[in-house]
N, C-alpha and C positions, 0 to 999 in steps of 0.2 A: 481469515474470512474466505480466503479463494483458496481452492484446490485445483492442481492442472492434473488434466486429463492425459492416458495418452503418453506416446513417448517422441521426442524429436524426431530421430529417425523413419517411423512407421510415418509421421504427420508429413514430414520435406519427399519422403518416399512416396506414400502414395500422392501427394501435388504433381509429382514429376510425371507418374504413370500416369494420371489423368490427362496432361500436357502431352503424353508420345512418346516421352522420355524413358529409353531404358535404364533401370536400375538394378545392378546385381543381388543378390540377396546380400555378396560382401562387402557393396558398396553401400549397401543399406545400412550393416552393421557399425560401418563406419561414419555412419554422418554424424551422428551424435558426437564424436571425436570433432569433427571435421567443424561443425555448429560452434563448438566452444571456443574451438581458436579463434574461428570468424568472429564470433562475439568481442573475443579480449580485443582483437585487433580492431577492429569497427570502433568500441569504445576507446582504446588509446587515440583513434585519431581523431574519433569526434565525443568525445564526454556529454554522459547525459544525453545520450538522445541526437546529440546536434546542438544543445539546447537554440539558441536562436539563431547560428547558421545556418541548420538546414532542415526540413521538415523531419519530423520525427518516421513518415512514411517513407521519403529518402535514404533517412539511416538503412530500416528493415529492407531496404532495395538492396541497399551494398552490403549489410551483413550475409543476406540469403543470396544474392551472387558470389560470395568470398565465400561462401560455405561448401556451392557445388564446383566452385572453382578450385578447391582443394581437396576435393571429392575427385577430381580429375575428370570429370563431366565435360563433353563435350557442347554448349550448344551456340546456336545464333543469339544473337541479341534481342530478339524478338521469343525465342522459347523462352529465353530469362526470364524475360517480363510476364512472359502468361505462366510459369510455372512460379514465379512473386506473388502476383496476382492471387493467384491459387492459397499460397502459403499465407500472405496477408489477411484474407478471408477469414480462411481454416481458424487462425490465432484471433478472429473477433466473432468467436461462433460457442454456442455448448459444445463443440467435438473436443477443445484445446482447455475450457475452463466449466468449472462446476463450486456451486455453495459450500460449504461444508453445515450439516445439518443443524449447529448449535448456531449458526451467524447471523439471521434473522430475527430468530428468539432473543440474543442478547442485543442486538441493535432495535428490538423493541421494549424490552426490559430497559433500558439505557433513555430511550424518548421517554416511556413515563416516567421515571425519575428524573426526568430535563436536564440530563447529563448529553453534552455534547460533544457526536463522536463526528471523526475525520479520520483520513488516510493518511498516512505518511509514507510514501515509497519510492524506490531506486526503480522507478519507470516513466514510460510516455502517456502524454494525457488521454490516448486514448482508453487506457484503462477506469478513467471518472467517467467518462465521454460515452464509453458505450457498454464497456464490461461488465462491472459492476450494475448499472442500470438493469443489463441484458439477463443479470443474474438476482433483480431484484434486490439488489443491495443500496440503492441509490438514496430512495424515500426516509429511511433514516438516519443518512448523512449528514453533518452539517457542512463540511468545508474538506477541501483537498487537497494534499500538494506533493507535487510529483518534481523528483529529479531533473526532469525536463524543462519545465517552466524555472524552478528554483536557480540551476547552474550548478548545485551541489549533491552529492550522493549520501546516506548515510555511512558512515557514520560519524560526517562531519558537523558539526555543533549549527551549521549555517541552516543546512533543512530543518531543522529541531525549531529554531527562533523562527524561520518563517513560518512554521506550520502555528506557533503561537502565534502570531500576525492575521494566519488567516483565520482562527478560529475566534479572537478577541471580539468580533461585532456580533459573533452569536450566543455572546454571555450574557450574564446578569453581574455585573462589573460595578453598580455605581455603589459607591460610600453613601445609606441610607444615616439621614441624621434626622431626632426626633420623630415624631408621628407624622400621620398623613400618608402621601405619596408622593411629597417632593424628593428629588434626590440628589444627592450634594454633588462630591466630586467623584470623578472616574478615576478608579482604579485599575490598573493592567494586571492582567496575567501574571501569576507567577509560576514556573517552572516547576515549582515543589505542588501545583495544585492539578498538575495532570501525567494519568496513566499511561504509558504507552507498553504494548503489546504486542510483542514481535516472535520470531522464529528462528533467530539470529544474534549468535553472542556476541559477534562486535560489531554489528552493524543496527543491533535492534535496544542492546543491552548495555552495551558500554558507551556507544553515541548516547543513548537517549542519558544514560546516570551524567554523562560527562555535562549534559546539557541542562542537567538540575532538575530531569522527568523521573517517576518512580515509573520503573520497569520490571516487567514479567516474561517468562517464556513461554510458547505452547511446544511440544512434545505430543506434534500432531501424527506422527507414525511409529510411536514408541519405538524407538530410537534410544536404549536404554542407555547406553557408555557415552554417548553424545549425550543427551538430559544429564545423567553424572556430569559429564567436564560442567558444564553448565553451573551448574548446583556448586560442585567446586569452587567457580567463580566468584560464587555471590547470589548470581540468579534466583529467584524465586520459579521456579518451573512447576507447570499443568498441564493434565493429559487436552484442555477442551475449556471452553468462553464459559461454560457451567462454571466449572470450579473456579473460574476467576469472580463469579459473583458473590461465591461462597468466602474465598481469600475477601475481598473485600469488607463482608462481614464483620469474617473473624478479627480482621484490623481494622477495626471501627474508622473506618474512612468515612470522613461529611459527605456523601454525594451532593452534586449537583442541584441544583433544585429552583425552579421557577417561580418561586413563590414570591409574593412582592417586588417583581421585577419590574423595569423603565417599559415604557410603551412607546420608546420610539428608537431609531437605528435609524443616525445620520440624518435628521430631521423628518423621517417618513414613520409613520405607525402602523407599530406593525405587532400582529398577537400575542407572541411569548415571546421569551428568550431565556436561554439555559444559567447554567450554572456551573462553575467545575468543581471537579473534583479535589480535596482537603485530607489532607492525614490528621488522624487526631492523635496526640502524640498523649500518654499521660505517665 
């Protein structure tokens, strides 16, 4: 859905010069280096974000001082913070992230077939909170769930179940028996009845199979011997959310669908509710 703009470096570089901070052109070069280690090291010592020890803006504090601190960057504890600041920002702005032009289309192709779509990602919630929103991505959302909240990163089986958790109240779930519109009993989610959709063979592709999701790849920068390994695997790989609707099709998948659906969620009423997604197998 998200495309990032922009390269690390240039983004931590010009923060820093905004701040007063000088930056070499080869200390520039290297912060992208200097960024990833901060990264691994930030996440070994706090997983996920923090998840509930520490705020997820805390985390981004100590990664981007561990970043210019291995950058060999000189500063006060106070430039730190205005050039965080600065960095913080940047990364909840259009300069760091952009649409990609098919993601609207199919998160509206996807509401009127009352298939209900959600996030699943190895991030902080500020990305539901304000990125996606900020990117017009939000309104055809149903449900989200991020590595931070959960405790677990993909491609561990534990995010995969919660994100069924959190997607189950915006189904059409109940066991219709006879006519009318009474509805019997509820049914959960099953595993084999939803899509997921990643960029990532083991974190997108083998989590999600291992979890009992049918999974696809995009091959969003034609990435040709990577989409091979992929395919290799097993993967079903696409250049783009188009030809995923067309894949769908062609493997006469049930979509989702709102049709004689429950009119209430948790004793309140409320307008639709979706349906998931069904392989038809013959």
């Amino acid at each position: 859905l998200v495309s990032f703009l922009g390269r690390i470096e240039d983004h931590y570089g010009n923060a820093a010069r905004t701040c007063g901070i000088e930056i070499t052109p080869q200390e520039q070069r290297n912060m992208s280096r200097c960024f990833n280690q901060a990264y691994r090291e930030t996440s070994a010592s706090h997983p996920c974000f923090g998840n509930s020890k520490i705020s997820s803006k805390e985390w981004w504090r100590r990664c981007v001082k561990r970043s210019f601190d291995l950058l060999g960057t000189n500063m006060t504890d106070s430039e730190h913070e205005r050039v965080f600041q600065r960095v913080y920002s940047t990364f909840g702005s259009h300069a760091a992230y952009g649409a990609f032009p098919d993601a609207i289309p199919f998160l509206k192709w996807a509401h009127r077939r009352g298939i209900s779509c959600g996030v699943i990602s190895n991030a902080d919630e500020r990305y539901g909170d304000s990125i996606l929103p900020m990117l017009g991505l939000g309104d055809d959302m149903q449900f989200f769930c991020f590595s931070k909240n959960v405790g677990f990163e993909k491609p561990h089986k534990k995010i995969f179940e919660a994100a069924i958790s959190e997607a189950e109240p915006w189904l059409c779930l109940e066991k219709w028996m006879g006519t009318g519109s009474q509805a019997g009993e509820r049914t959960p989610l099953k595993p084999e009845e939803i899509l997921h959709i990643g960029n990532d063979f083991k974190k997108d592709y083998v989590g999600a199979k291992e979890a009992g999701f049918h999974a696809v790849l995009l091959d969003r920068y034609d990435e040709k011997e990577l989409a091979d390994s992929w395919r290799e695997g097993g993967a079903p790989v696409f250049k783009d959310l188009i030809d995923v609707v067309e894949y769908l099709g062609r493997e006469q998948f049930e979509l989702g669908s709102r049709d004689r659906c429950g009119a209430y969620l948790n004793g309140n009423e409320i307008s639709s509710k979706y349906g998931p997604i069904r392989k038809v197998y013959e």
